[in-house]
N, C-alpha and C positions, 0 to 999 in steps of 0.2 A: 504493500500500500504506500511505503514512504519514500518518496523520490530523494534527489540528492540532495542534502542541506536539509534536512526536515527531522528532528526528534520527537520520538514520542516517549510521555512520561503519565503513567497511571496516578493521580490523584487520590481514588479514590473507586473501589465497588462501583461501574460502570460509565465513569466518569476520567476521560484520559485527554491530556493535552497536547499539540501535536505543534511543537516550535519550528515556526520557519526563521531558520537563520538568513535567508537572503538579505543580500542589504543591507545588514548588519555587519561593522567591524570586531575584531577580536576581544578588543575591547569592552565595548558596549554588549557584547553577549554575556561578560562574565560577570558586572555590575551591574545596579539596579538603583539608581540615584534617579531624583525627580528627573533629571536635564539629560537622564538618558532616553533614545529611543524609543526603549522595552517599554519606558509608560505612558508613548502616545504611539503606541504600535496599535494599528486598528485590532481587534478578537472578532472573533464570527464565533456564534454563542448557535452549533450545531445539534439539531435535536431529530434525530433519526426515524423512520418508519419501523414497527414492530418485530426485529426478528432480522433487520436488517443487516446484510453480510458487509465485510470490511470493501472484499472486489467493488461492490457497487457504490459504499461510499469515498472511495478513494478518487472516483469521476470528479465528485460534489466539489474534492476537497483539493483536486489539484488544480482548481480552476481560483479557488481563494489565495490557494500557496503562489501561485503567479503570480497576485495584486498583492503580494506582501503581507499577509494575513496570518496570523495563527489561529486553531483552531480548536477550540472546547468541546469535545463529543461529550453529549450526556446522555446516554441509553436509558429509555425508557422499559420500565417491567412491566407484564399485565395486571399485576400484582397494582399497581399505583393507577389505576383505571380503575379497578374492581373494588375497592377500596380509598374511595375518595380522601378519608384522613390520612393515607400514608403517601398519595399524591401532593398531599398540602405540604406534608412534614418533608419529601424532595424537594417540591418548591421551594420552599422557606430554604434547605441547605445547598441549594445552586444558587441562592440571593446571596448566602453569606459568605458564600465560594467567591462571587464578582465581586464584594465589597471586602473581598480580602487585600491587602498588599498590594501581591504582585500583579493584581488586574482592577484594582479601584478606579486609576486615574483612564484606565483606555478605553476609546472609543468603543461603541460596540455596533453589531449586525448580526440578527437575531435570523437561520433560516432552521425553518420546523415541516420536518413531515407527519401526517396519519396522526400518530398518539404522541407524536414531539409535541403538536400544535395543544393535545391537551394539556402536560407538561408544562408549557408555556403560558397556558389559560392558570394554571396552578400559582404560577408565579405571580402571577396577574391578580390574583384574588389577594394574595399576600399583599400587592402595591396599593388597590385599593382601599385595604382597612387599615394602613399606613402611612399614606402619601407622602409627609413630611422626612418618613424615615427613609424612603426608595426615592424620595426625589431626584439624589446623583445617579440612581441606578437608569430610571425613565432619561435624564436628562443626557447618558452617553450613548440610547442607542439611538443610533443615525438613519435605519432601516428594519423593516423585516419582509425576510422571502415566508407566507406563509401555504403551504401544498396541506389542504385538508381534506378527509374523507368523508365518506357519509357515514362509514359505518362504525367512526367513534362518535355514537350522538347516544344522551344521557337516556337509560332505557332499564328496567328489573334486569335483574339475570336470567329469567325465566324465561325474557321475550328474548333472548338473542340467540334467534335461530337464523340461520341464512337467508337471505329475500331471492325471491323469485326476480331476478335479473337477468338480461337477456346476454349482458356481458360481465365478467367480472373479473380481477385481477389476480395472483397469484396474493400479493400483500392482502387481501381479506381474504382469502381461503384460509391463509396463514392464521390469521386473527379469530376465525371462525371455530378452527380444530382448537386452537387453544382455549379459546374459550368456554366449548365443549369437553375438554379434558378437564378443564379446572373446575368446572360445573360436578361435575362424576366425583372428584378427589374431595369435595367439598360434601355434594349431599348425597352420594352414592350416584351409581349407576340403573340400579331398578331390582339388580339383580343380588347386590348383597347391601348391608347395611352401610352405612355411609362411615367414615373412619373415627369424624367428629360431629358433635353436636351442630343438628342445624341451626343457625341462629335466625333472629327474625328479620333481621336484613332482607334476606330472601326471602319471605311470605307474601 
């Protein structure tokens, strides 16, 4: 995935950074002072389609690394869908990741696909019942690319079967099975008793 001049450094559980040195002298790679570049180096704040492979995002990402960009992949789990509160509480720790340090003062450029854009909406919830405190975080981003689906829209668990469409993509087949698997692991399959208690969430 990584062309030349480009490192990548994991963060954190699904969340990895991908430095492009272009452009950069030796110098300014290895310091982090205001008046260095690193903290008006543009980021593109990457929020991936469900189950997305590295091959297909390396297209996205070599097109940013040419404009000088580094690049913040944050992998969304179904898990953070399926459970609104643990979508908030990523939210909330990718705000605290930008308003860290090393990426406070840079510009940003926000692109999201599929369940990125929910992700994204997650963060969004956080900035409205804060304003004051996100206002440097709203105030760097200078764009966003947003590619959403229809088939993350807010529904039980119960309704999310596949819709009769006359086309559809492999990314929702994708999202479908899982969905269906995680359904079974949760409140059984029919055929034997489910592993944990159902909760009323899904009533």
């Amino acid at each position: 995935m990584l062309r030349r001049g480009v490192i990548a450094q994991n963060l954190c559980k699904n969340i990895t950074l991908y430095f492009n040195q272009a452009g950069l002298s030796p110098a300014s790679s290895n310091t982090q002072t205001p008046a260095d570049p690193l903290h008006t180096k543009p980021l593109l704040l990457m929020l991936p389609w469900l189950g997305s492979q590295p091959q297909a995002m390396a297209k996205y990402c070599e097109t940013y690394f040419h404009l000088g960009f580094d690049v913040l992949m944050v992998q969304s789990n179904i898990t953070d869908f399926l459970w609104p509160r643990w979508g908030l509480e990523k939210g909330e720790r990718i705000l605290e990741l930008l308003h860290s340090e090393r990426f406070v003062s840079r510009p940003l450029l926000v692109h999201a696909f599929s369940i990125g854009c929910y992700t994204f909406c997650q963060m969004l919830v956080h900035v409205s019942r804060d304003p004051e405190k996100y206002r440097a975080f709203t105030s760097r981003i200078k764009d966003c690319v947003i590619k959403e689906s229809n088939r993350l829209l807010p529904r039980s668990l119960k309704s999310m079967k596949p819709a009769k469409r006359p086309f559809r993509n492999k990314d929702e087949d994708r999202f479908d099975s899982m969905v269906e698997k995680y359904k079974n692991k949760i409140m059984g399959d029919g055929k034997k008793p489910a592993s944990i208690k159902r909760n009323k969430w899904f009533s």
